[in-house]
C-alpha positions as CSV (number, residue, x, y, z in Angstrom):
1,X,0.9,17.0,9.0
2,X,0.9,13.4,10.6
3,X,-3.0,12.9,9.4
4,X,-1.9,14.1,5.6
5,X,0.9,11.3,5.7
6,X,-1.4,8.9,6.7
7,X,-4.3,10.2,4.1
8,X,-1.5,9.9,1.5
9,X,-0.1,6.4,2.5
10,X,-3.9,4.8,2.2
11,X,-4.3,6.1,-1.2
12,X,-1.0,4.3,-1.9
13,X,-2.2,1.1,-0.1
14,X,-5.0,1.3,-2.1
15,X,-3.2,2.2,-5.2
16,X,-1.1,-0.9,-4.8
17,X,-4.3,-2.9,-4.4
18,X,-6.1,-2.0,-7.4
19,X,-2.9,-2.9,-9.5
20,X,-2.7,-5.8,-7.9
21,X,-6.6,-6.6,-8.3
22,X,-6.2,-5.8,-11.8
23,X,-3.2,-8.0,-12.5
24,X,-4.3,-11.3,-10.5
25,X,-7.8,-10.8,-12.6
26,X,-6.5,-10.2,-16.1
27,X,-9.6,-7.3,-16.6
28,X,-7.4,-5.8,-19.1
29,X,-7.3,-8.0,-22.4
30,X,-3.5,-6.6,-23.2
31,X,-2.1,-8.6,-20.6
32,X,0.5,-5.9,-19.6
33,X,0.0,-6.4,-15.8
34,X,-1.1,-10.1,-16.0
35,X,3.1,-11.2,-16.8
36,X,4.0,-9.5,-14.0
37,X,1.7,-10.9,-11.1
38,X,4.2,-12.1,-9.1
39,X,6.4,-8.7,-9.2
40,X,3.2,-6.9,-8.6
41,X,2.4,-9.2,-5.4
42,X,5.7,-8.8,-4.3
43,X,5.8,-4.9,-3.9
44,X,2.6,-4.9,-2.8
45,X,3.7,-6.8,0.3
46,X,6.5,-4.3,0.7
47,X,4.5,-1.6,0.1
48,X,2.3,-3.0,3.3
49,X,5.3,-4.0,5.2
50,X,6.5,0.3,4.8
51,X,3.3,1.7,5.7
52,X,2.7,-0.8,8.7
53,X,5.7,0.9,10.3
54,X,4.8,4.3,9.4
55,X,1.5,3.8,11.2
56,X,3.1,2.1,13.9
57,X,5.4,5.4,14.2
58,X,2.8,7.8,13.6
59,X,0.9,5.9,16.6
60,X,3.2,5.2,19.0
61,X,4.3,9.5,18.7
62,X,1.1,9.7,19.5
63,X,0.6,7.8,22.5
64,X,3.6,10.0,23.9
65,X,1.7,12.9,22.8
66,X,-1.6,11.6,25.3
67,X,0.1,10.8,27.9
C-alpha cells in the first residue's frame, strides 16, 4: 500500500515536470502551455512541496516500523 502511493506520487512528480518542460520550452507551436508558464511553475512547486511531506510521512512511519 505505502510503496503504491509512493509509485503513484513519482508519476505525478514527473507528470508535473514534463508539463512544465514542455511550457518553459515552447515544443508545442500552439502556444497553449507557453501563456501559462508561470501558473504552471507555480503548481509544480506545490505539487513538490505535497509530495515532500508525503514522503517524509511515509518515511518517518517507517522508521517506527524498524525500530
Amino acid at each position: 500500500m505505502n510503496k503504491t502511493i509512493l509509485i503513484f506520487s513519482l508519476i505525478i512528480w514527473l507528470v508535473t515536470l514534463s508539463i512544465l518542460i514542455i511550457a518553459l520550452t515552447n515544443i508545442w507551436p500552439n502556444e497553449t502551455l507557453y501563456n501559462y508558464r508561470l501558473v504552471i511553475g507555480i503548481i509544480f512547486f506545490i505539487t513538490t512541496g505535497f509530495l515532500k511531506l508525503t514522503y517524509n510521512k511515509f518515511y518517518k512511519s517507517q522508521q517506527g516500523a524498524i525500530s
